[in-house]
ZAKOLRO-181846 format. One line per 4 residues: their letters; for each residue x, z, y of C-alpha. Coordinates in Angstrom, 1 decimal, decimal comma. Layout:
! ZAKOLRO-181846
A) X:Z:Y | ... $
This chain:
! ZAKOLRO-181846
XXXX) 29,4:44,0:41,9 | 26,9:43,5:38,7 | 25,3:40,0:38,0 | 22,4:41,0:39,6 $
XXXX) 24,4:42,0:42,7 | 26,8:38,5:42,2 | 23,8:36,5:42,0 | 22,1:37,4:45,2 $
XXXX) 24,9:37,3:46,8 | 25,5:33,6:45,8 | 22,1:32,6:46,1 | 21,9:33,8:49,9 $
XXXX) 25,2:32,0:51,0 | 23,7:28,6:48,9 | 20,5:28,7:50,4 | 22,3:29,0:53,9 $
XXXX) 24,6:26,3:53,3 | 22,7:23,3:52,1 | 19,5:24,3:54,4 | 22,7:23,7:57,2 $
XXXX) 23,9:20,9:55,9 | 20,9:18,9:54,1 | 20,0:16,0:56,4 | 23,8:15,8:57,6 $
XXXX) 25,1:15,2:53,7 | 22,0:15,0:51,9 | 24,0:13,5:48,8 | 26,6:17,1:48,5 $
XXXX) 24,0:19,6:49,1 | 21,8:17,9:46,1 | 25,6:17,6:44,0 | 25,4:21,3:44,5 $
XXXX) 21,5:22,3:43,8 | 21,7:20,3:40,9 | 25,0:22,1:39,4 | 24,5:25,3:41,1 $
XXXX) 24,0:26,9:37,5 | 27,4:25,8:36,7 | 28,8:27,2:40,4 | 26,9:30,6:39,9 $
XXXX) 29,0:30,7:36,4 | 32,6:29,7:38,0 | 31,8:32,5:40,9 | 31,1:34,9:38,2 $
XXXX) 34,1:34,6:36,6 | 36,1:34,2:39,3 | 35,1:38,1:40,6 | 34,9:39,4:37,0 $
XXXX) 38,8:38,2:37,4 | 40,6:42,0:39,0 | 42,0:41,4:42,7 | 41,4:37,6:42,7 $
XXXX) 43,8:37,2:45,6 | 44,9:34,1:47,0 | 42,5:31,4:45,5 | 43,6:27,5:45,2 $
XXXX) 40,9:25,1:44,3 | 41,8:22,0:43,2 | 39,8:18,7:43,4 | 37,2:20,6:45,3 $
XXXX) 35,0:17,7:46,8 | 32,5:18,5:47,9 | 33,5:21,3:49,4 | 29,9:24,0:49,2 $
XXXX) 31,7:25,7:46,8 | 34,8:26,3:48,8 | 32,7:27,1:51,9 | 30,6:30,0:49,5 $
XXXX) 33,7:31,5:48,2 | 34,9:31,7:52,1 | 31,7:33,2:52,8 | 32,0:35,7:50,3 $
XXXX) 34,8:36,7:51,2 | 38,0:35,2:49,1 | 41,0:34,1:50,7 | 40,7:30,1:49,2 $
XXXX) 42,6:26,9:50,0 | 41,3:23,8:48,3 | 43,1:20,4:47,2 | 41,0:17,3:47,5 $
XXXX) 42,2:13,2:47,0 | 40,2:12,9:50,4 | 39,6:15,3:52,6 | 38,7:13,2:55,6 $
XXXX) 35,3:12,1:53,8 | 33,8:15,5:54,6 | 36,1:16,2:57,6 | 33,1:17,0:59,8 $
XXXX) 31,7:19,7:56,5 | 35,2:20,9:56,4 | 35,7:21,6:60,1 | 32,2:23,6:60,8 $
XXXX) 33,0:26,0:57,7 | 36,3:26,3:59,5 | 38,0:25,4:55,4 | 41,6:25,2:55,0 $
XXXX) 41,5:21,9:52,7 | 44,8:19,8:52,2 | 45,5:15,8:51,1 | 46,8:15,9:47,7 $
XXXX) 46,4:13,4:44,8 | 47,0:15,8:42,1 | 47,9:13,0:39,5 | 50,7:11,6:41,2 $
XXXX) 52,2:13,6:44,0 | 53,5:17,5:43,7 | 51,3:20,2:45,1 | 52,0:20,9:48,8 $
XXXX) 52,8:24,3:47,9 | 56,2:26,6:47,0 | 56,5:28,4:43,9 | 54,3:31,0:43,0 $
XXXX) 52,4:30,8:45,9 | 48,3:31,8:44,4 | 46,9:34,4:42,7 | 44,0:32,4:40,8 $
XXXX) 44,0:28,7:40,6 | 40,5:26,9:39,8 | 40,4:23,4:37,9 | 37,2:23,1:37,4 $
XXXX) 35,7:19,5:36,2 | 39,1:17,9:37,4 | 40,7:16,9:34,1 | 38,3:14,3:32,9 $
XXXX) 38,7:12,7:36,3 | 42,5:12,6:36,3 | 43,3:8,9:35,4 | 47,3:8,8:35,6 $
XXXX) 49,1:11,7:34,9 | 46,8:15,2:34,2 | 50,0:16,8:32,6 | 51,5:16,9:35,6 $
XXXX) 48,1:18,1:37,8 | 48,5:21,3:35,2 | 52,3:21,6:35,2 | 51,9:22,0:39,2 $
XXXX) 48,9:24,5:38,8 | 51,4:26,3:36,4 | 54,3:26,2:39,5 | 52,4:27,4:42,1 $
XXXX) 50,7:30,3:40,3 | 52,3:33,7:40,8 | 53,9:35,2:37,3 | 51,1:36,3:35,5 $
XXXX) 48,4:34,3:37,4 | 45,2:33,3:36,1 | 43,5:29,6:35,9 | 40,2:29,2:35,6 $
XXXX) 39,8:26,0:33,8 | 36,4:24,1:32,9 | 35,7:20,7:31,4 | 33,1:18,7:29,6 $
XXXX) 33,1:19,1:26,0 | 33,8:16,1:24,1 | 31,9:17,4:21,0 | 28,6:18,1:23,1 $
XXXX) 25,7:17,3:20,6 | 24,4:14,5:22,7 | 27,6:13,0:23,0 | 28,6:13,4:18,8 $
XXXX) 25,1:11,4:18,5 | 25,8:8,4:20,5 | 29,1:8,0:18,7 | 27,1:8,2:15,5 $
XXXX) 25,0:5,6:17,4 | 28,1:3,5:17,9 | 28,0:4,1:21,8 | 30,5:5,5:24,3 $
XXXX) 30,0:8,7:26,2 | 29,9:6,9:29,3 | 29,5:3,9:31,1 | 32,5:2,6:31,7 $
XXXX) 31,5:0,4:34,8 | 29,5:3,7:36,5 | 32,8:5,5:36,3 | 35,0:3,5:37,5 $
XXXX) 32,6:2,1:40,2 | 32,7:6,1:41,5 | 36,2:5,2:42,8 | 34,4:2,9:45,5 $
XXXX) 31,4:4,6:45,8 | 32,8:8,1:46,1 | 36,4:7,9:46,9 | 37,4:9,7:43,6 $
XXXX) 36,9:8,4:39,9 | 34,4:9,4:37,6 | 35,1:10,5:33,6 | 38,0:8,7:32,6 $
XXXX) 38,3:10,6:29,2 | 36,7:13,8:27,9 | 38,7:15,9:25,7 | 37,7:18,3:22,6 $
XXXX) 38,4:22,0:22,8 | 41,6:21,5:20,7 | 43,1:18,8:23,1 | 42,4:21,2:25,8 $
XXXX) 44,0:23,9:24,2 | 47,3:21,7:23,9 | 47,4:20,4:27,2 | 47,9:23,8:28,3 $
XXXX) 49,9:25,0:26,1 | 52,2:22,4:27,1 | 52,2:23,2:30,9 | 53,2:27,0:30,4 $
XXXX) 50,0:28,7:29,8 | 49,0:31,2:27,3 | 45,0:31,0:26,6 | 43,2:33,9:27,0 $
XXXX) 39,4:33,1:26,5 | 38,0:29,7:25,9 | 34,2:29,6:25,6 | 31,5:27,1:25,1 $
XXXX) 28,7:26,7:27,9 | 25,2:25,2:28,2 | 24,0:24,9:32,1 | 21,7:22,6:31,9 $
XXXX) 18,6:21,2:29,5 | 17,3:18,1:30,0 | 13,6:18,4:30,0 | 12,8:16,3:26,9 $
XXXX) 12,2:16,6:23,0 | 15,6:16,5:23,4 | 16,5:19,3:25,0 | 13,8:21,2:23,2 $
XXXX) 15,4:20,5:20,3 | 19,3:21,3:21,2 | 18,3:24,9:22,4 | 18,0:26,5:18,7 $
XXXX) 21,4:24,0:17,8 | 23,4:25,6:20,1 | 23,0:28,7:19,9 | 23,8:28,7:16,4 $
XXXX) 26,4:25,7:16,6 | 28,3:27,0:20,6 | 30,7:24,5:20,1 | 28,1:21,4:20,2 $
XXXX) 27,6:22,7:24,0 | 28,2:20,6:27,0 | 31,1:22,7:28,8 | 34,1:24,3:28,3 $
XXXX) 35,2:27,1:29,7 | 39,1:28,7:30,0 | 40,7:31,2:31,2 | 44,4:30,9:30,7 $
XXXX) 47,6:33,3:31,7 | 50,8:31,6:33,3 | 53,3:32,3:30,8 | 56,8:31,9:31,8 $
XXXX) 58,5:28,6:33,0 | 56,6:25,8:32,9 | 57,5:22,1:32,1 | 58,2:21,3:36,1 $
XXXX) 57,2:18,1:35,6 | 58,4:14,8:37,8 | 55,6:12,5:39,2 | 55,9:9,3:37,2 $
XX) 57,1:6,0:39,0 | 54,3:4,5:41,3 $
């Protein structure tokens, strides 16, 4: 398929889904509509990737995206904290979804069990241990499997200005108040490309593309402004994107001591 092809194809299944599912779970179906750019990107690479195989999604709450890649045909098993809180979402798209909390327990899974593993905008989330989230995503990945890998940037423009501002890059008390309001933490910690880099690198990964992505603009002076910056500047942009090889053993990690 061509882009052109990719993105009807994607924009069919979406509109399908959330005009199914927009008065049941009017909260995921605007999650989605307002990060579908993102989604259209991670399909995209995901079938620019040859025979994509057997798919594992991890932290894949809440769950459109999985359901569009079933749709469109890929063989995909997802990995959420808490799967019962769309149980109902989960059982009309007929999903297979499992109970895992990546951070702390192995992957359900035996060795080199998927094709392509996606971890997308899981690591800032991962609160306890995200070496060993990667070190299983590095088990359970055939030899020679890909992940897909994406992130927030920690040197996004907006976010190098409030530290010159002598702010955070979040609020603290918004993040962690996710973990009651949505079953699952928010941004614990964004990381900068090079951090990234070595986190996989340490897990058994040998990085094959790592690119810099802007989805979304706010509609300000702001965001006037940033378009010219990063285009010239890529790394200033909000996302990270990484495609990485599994290379060899990996570190096998043990979960830490509850």
């Amino acid at each position: 398929m061509d882009r052109r092809d990719l993105r009807s194809a994607f924009d069919g299944v979406k509109a399908d889904l959330v005009q199914a599912n927009v008065q049941a779970l009017p909260g995921e179906a605007q999650y989605f509509l307002n990060h579908q750019a993102r989604f259209f990107h991670d399909f995209q690479c995901l079938a620019q990737l040859e025979e994509p195989g057997l798919v594992l999604e991890v932290g894949a709450y809440p769950f459109f995206f999985t359901a569009l890649l079933s749709e469109l045909g890929h063989s995909v098993v997802a990995v959420d904290l808490d799967p019962m809180r769309s149980a109902d979402f989960i059982g009309r798209q007929k999903l297979k979804v499992v109970a895992c909390n990546v951070g702390r327990l192995f992957l359900p899974f035996a060795d080199c069990t998927f094709d392509r593993v996606m971890f997308n905008e899981i690591l800032e989330h991962l609160r306890i241990d995200p070496l060993l989230a990667l070190s299983e995503a590095q088990r359970v990945l055939k030899p020679e499997g890909l992940l897909l890998l994406t992130t927030p940037n920690l040197y996004f423009i907006k976010t190098v200005l409030k530290f010159l501002a002598g702010r955070g890059f979040i609020d603290p008390v918004n993040e962690f108040g996710k973990l009651r309001q949505l079953g699952h933490m928010g941004h614990i910690r964004e990381y900068s490309p090079r951090e990234v880099k070595r986190f996989l690198q340490v897990s058994g990964f040998q990085v094959l593309r790592h690119e810099f992505k802007q989805f979304n603009y706010p509609r300000s002076l702001f965001g006037l402004a940033a378009r010219p910056v990063l285009a010239l500047a890529p790394m200033l942009r909000g996302d990270q994107t990484v495609v990485a090889r599994k290379q060899g053993d990996g570190p096998n990690l043990w979960p830490v001591p509850a």
